[in-house]
C-alpha positions, -999 to +999 in steps of 0.1 A: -371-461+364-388-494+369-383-523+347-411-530+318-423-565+317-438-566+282-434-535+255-457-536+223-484-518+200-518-509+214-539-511+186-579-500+184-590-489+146-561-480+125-543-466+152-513-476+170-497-464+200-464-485+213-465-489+250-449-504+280-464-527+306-456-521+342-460-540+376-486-517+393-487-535+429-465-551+451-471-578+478-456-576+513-448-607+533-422-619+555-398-644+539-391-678+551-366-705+539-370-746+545-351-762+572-352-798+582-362-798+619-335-800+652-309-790+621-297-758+601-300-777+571-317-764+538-341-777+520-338-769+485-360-780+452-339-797+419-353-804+388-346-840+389-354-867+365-376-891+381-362-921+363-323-916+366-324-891+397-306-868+378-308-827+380-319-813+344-302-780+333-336-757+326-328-753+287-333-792+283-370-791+297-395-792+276-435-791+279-458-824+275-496-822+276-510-852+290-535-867+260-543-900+285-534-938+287-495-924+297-490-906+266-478-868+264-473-848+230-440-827+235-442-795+227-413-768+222-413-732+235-403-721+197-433-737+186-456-723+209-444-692+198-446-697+160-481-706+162-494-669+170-467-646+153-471-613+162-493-618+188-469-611+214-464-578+206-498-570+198-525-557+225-559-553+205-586-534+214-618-553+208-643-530+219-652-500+244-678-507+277-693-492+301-663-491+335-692-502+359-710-528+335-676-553+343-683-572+374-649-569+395-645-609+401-634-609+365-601-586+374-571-604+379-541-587+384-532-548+374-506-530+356-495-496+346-497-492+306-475-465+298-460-449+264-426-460+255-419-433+225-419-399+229-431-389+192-464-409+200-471-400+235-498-374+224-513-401+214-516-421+246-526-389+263-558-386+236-568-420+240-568-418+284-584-388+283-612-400+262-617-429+284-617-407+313-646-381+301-666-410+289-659-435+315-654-465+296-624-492+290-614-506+268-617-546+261-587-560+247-563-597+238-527-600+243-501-628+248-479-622+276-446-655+282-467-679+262-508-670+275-530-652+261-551-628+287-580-608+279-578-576+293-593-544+307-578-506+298-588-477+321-580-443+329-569-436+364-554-402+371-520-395+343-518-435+334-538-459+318-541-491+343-546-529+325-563-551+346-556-585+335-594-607+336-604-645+339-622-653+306-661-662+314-657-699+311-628-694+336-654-677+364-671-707+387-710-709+393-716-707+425-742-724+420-726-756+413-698-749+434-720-734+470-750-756+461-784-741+473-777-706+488-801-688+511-828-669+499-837-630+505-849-622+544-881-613+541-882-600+581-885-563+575-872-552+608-844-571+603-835-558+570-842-525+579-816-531+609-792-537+587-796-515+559-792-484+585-761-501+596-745-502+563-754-465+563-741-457+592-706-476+588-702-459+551-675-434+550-653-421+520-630-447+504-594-443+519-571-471+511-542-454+532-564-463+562-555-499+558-527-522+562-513-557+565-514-561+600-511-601+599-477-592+584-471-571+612-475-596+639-449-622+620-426-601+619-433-592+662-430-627+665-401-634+643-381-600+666-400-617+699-386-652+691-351-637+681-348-618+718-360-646+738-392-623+744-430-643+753-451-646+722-482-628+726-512-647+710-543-633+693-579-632+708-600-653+701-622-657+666-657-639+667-683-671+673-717-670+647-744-646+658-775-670+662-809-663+643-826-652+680-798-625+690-797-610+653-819-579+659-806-573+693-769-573+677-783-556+645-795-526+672-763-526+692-741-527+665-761-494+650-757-475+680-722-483+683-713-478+647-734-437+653-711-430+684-679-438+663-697-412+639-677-376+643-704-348+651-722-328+621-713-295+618-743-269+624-754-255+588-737-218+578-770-206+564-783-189+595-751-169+605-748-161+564-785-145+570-772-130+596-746-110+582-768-101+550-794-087+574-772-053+581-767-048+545-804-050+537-813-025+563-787-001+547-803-007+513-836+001+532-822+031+544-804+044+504-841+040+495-857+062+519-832+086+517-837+089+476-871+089+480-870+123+505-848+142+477-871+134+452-902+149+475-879+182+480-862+182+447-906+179+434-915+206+460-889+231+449-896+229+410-933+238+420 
């Protein structure tokens, strides 16, 4: 059973529902330590005083916000905590929208939300399914080791999922930050090129189709290096497509993208018409029949 990494009340109306918050993803990398170079030495990091050059036990740190001109106020982690009691333990649901209204650059991280008492569990159950038949989430505030995060709760298959979200002042304008970005092509051609390649590179969503294969090639290279073995390197970066070659590549990369395309198969409809066709023919036939009784069945009653 994995570990919880914050437990409290989720709260919308007058109801509350205690529940646990999970780690829902994992990163994958190879690990690497620090060595000086031409040595097996270590390099490790101290928290060192910078005036006395002394180490500093963790429990003796404490936080200073810089207010300018060299001065800091010092602030305690009892105090941070005193000044939102409650809050902690507390995930409040501010409101209900709309799944696909929520612009994904505003997800940060997600986590499994599950119950942690049996008696209320029903409850959990009510409040995913409801999400799920009217595909919404829920909007909500918590404070997790000393931040508060704004939230998203959705339904996804048996569990509620919490994505953790930037706030909106947090979100950069591009604007600002890209400067003037290129308008919309008006070449049709173009456009059209490119809108038919988008179609014909769209397939169904499969995230097991993917994985890290950057990781993958460390970790040949860390086995390579190990044996002695040559280092294979990687090909070469893609260079920019220039505005002249753009259709041309558009068209190529069309075709390319149809061939990879697995074959339609033929439509049933015909061989289904087929097979009804015998029956009609023996319905044809019933009819007839009846029809020749009730001439003889006529011809003997006169």
């Amino acid at each position: 059973m994995a570990r919880s990494i914050w437990s409290g009340f989720l709260s919308f109306g007058l109801v509350s529902i205690p529940v646990r918050l999970y780690s829902a993803t994992q990163e994958h990398e190879v690990d690497f330590h620090q060595f000086e170079r031409g040595t097996s030495d270590r390099i490790r990091y101290k928290r060192v005083n910078e005036r006395t050059g002394d180490e500093v036990d963790y429990d003796d740190i404490v936080k200073g916000h810089d207010v300018g001109g060299g001065d800091y106020v010092i602030v305690e982690r009892d105090e941070l905590e005193e000044i939102a009691p409650g809050r902690s333990r507390s995930l409040d649901i501010e409101q209900f929208v709309e799944l696909a209204e929520i612009d994904p650059i505003h997800f940060q991280r997600s986590y499994y939300l599950g119950p942690s008492d049996d008696d209320t569990a029903s409850s959990y159950a009510l409040l995913r399914t409801a999400l799920d038949q009217t595909g919404r989430a829920a909007v909500a505030t918590f404070v997790m080791r000393g931040k508060e995060y704004l939230a998203c709760v959705r339904a996804s298959g048996p569990v509620l999922v919490l994505e953790t979200m930037y706030f909106a002042d947090e979100i950069r304008d591009p604007v600002k930050e890209l400067g003037d970005l290129p308008k919309a092509s008006s070449k049709g051609k173009q456009l059209g090129m490119a809108v038919d390649l988008i179609e014909a590179m769209t397939e169904p969503w499969k995230p097991e189709r993917y994985h890290d294969t950057y990781t993958e090639r460390v970790e040949e290279l860390v086995d390579a290096k190990r044996e002695g073995k040559e280092v294979v390197t990687e090909s070469a970066p893609a260079t920019a497509t220039g505005a002249t070659d753009l259709l041309t590549a558009l068209q190529e990369s069309v075709a390319a993208a149809k061939k990879k395309r697995p074959a339609k198969k033929a439509p049933a409809k015909k061989t289904a018409a087929r097979k009804k066709a015998p029956a009609r023919k023996k319905t044809a036939a019933k009819k007839t029949a009846a029809a020749k009784k009730s001439s003889t069945r006529k011809k003997s009653a006169a």
